[in-house]
VOKE-518611 format. One record per residue (C-alpha): x, y, z. Coordinates in steps of 0.001 Angstrom, whole numbers, plus 500000, padded with zeros to 6 digits. Layout:
XYZ ...
END
This chain:
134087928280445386 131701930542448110 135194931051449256 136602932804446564 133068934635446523 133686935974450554 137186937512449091 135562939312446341 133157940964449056 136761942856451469 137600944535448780 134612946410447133 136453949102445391 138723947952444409 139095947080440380 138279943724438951 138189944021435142 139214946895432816 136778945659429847 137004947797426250 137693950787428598 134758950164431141 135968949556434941 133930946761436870 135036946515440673 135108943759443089 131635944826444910 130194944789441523 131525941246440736 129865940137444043 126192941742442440 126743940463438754 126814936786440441 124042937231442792 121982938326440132 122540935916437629 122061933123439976 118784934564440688 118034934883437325 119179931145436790 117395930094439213 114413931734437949 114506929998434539 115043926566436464 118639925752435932 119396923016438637 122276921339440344 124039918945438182 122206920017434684 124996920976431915 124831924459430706 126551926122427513 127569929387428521 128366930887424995 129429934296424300 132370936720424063 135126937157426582 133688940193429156 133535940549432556 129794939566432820 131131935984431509 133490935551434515 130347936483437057 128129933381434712 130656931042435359 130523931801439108 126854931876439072 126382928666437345 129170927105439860 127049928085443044 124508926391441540 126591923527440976 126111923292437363 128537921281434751 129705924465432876 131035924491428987 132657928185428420 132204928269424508 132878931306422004 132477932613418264 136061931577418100 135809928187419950 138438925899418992 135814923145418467 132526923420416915 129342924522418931 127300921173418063 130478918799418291 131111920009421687 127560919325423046 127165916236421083 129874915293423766 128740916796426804 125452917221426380 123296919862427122 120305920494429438 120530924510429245 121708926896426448 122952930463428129 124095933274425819 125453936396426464 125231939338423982 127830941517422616 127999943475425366 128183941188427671 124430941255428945 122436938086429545 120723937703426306 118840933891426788 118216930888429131 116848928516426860 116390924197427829 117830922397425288 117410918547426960 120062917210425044 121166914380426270 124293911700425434 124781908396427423 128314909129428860 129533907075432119 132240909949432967 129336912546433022 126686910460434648 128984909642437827 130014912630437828 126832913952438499 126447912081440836 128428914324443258 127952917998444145 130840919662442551 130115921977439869 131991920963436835 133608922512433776 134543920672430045 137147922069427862 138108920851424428 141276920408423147 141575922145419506 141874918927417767 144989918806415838 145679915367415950 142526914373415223 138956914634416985 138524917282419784 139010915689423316 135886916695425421 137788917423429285 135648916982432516 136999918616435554 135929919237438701 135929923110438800 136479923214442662 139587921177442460 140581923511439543 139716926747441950 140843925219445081 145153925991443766 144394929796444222 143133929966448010 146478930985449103 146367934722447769 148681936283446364 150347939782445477 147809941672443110 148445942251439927 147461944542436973 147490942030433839 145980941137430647 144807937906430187 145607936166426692 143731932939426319 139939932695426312 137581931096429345 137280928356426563 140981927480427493 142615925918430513 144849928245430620 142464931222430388 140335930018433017 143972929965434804 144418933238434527 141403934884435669 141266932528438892 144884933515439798 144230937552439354 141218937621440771 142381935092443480 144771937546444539 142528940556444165 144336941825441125 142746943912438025 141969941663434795 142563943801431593 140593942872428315 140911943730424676 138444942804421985 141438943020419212 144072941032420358 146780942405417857 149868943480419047 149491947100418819 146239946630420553 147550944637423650 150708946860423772 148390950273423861 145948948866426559 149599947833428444 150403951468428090 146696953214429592 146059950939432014 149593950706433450 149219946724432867 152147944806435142 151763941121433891 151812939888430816 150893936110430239 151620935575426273 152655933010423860 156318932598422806 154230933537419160 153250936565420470 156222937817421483 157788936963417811 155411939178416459 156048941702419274 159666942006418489 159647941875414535 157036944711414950 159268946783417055 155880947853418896 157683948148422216 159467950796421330 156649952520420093 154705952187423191 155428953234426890 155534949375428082 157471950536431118 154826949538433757 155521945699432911 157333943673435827 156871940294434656 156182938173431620 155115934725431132 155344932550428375 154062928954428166 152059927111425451 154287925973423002 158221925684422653 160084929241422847 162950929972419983 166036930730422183 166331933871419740 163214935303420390 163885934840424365 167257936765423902 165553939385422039 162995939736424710 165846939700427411 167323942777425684 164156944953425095 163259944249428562 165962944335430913 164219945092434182 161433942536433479 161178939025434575 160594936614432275 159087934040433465 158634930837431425 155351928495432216 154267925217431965 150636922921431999 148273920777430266 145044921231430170 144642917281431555 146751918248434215 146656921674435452 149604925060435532 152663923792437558 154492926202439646 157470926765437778 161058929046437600 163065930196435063 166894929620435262 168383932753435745 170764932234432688 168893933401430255 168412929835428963 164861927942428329 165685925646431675 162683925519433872 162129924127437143 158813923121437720 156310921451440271 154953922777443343 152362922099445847 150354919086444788 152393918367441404 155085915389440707 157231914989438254 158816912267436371 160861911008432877 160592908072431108 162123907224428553 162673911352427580 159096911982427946 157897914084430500 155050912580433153 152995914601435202 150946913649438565 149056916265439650 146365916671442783 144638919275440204 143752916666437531 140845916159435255 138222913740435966 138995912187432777 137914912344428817 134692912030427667 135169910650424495 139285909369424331 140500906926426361 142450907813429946 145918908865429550 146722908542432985 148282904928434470 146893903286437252 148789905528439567 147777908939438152 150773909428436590 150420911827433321 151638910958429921 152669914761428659 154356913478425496 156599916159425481 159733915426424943 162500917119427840 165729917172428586 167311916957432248 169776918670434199 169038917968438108 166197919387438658 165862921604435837 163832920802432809 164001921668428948 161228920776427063 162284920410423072 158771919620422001 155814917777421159 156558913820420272 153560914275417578 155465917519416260 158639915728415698 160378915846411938 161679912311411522 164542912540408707 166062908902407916 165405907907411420 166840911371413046 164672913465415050 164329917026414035 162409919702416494 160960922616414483 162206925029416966 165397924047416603 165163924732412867 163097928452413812 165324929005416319 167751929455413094 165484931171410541 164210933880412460 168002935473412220 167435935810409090 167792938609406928 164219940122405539 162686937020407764 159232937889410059 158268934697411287 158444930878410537 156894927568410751 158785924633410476 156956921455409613 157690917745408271 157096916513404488 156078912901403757 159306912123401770 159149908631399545 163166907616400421 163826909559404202 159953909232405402 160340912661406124 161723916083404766 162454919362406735 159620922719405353 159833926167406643 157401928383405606 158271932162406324 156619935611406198 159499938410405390 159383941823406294 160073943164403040 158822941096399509 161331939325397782 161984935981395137 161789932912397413 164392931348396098 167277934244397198 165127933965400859 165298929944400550 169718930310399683 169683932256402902 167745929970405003 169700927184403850 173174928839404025 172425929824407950 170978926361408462 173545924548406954 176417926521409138 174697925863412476 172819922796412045 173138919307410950 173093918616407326 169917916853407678 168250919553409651 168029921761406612 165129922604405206 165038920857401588 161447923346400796 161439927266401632 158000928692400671 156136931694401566 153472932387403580 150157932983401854 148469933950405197 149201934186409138 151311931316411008 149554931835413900 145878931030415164 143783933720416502 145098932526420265 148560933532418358 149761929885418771 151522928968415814 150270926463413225 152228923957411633 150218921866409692 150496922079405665 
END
């Protein structure tokens, strides 16, 4: 990545991170690294040895990960909100070196931890001389996949540069798709944009100072941004483009977004963190048809399920078997639909409501609810069910408080007139707490 490194270095002055308020530029970037390698170095971190970088999203964490990849270390980017826990993760990995950074982003500790796991993946790995990163899924079908990749091969997509960009990134380093981020704004020479309160009020009001251009969010987010109405109480005007990508997007909550933002691009995205972020384009209908792929990504269906083959691939699990086939072909199990060359993806195969043998997509089913009168948000969600093996539950957070059972006739009544029979939610209960994790990716699960 000494590449990526030399591109930091023609641009001194120019603005790297906007962090809680506090302005880091490109020449000091270049500095951070050098002196943490140093410092590394000093405390006898070698090539190859697997290092827990934990601390809180800053600037400073960016320059460790850069440091520790010069050094060829196997990195794993770990925080206080980490969607596995600390001593699963390195009961997986490993761990030779524990690094922590403080709350202001400062290098706190270099301590050897020596803990080791007898893992083929990771020994011939190490073998080589790339520096490496692990990732972990968050679990929710069962045990937390541990995710080697080679982070050159990872880094090696954003050589081309780019047009800079002003933009706040939304997923942590912990992420795929945070590391994503930062590589392609930095990449390009573009200003990253950090808040420690990732609310919507707080991500519209740094948009606002800081003039932010690009906004990568979750099609959650953006629910919560329009049932707020917090773009109209912010100057969001400096946005040109907005991504969405994570999870399935409720066609009303894209037209919504279409009509607060008329001059913006929406834009939406799609990747695994198995796999890597395809290139991708929205049609320009309005619709939630995607064409995606680009350089060093193949697609394919089978059988409705979407399979990915992709030059920016994962070495493999640690602890889960392959899900690749012995051509490198990608088993997404998400579920699409195909028009030519454009894709629609309906949804997880695992999140699938199965009602007397008919398939039921929760978005499908939010799509409907969040037209609802008095209605904030929803999650729809299957039921074990004794006689259909499953039932249809949406749980929903109103704007105003009310009995459930006049906000369940509703929700049935405007289910019932645009969907199947079978489609209609049978329970309507109210949320006791937030749909949505702290990533504002919404949860499902009872």
């Amino acid at each position: 990545m000494e590449w990526l490194i030399d591109r930091f270095r023609t641009e001194p002055d120019r603005v790297a991170f906007v962090h809680e308020g506090r302005s880091v530029t490109y020449g000091e970037v270049v500095s951070t690294v050098a002196d943490f390698e140093a410092r590394l170095e000093a405390a006898g971190v070698a090539a190859r040895d697997i290092v827990a970088l934990v601390g809180d999203y800053s600037p400073e964490a960016f320059c460790l990960v850069l440091a520790l990849a010069r050094r060829r270390a196997v990195i794993i980017p770990l925080t206080p909100a980490s969607v596995v826990e600390e001593d699963v993760a390195l009961g997986v990995s490993g761990c030779d070196w524990y690094v922590r950074l403080d709350a202001a982003g400062q290098l706190a500790s270099i301590e050897h931890r020596g803990l080791t796991t007898e893992n083929a993946l990771m020994a011939e790995f190490r073998k080589g001389t790339a520096p490496g990163l692990v990732l972990f899924s968050s679990g929710s079908t069962g045990t937390p996949k541990g995710m080697l990749h080679d982070l050159d091969r990872v880094a090696e997509k954003f050589r081309k540069q780019r047009s800079a960009a002003v933009a706040i990134p939304f997923l942590m380093m912990d992420h795929f798709g945070g590391i994503n981020t930062l590589l392609a704004i930095t990449s390009s020479l573009g200003t990253v944009v950090t808040v420690a309160d990732r609310s919507v009020a707080s991500i519209c009001a740094a948009i606002e100072r800081h003039r932010v251009q690009l906004l990568p969010a979750t099609p959650s987010f953006l629910t919560l941004l329009m049932a707020s109405n917090a773009h109209k109480e912010y100057d969001l005007s400096s946005l040109t483009r907005i991504t969405y990508g994570t999870e399935v997007m409720p066609q009303a909550t894209l037209d919504r977004v279409r009509e607060a933002f008329p001059g913006v691009l929406l834009q939406q995205t799609y990747g695994l963190s198995e796999v890597g972020v395809l290139r991708s384009e929205s049609r320009p209908d309005g619709s939630l048809w995607m064409r995606i792929g680009g350089e060093g990504f193949q697609t394919r269906v089978v059988d409705g399920i979407l399979w990915i083959k992709s030059d920016y691939a994962m070495v493999g699990y640690l602890n889960a078997p392959s899900e690749f086939d012995e051509d490198g072909w990608f088993n997404t199990h998400d579920e699409v639909e195909v028009d030519g060359e454009w894709f629609r993806i309906l949804g997880r195969v695992t999140d699938l409501i199965n009602v007397g043998g008919q398939k039921v997509y929760p978005t499908e089913v939010e799509d409907v609810v969040l037209g609802v009168e008095n209605v904030h948000d929803v999650a729809v969600r299957g039921e074990k069910h004794a006689l259909l093996g499953q039932i249809v539950v949406a749980t929903v957070v109103l704007d105003e408080p009310e009995p459930v059972e006049s906000v369940k006739k509703r929700v049935r009544q405007a289910c019932a007139a645009q969907l199947a029979n079978y489609k209609v939610p049978v329970k309507v209960q109210l949320a006791e707490g937030s749909l949505h994790s702290s990533r504002h990716k919404k949860i499902r699960r009872a």
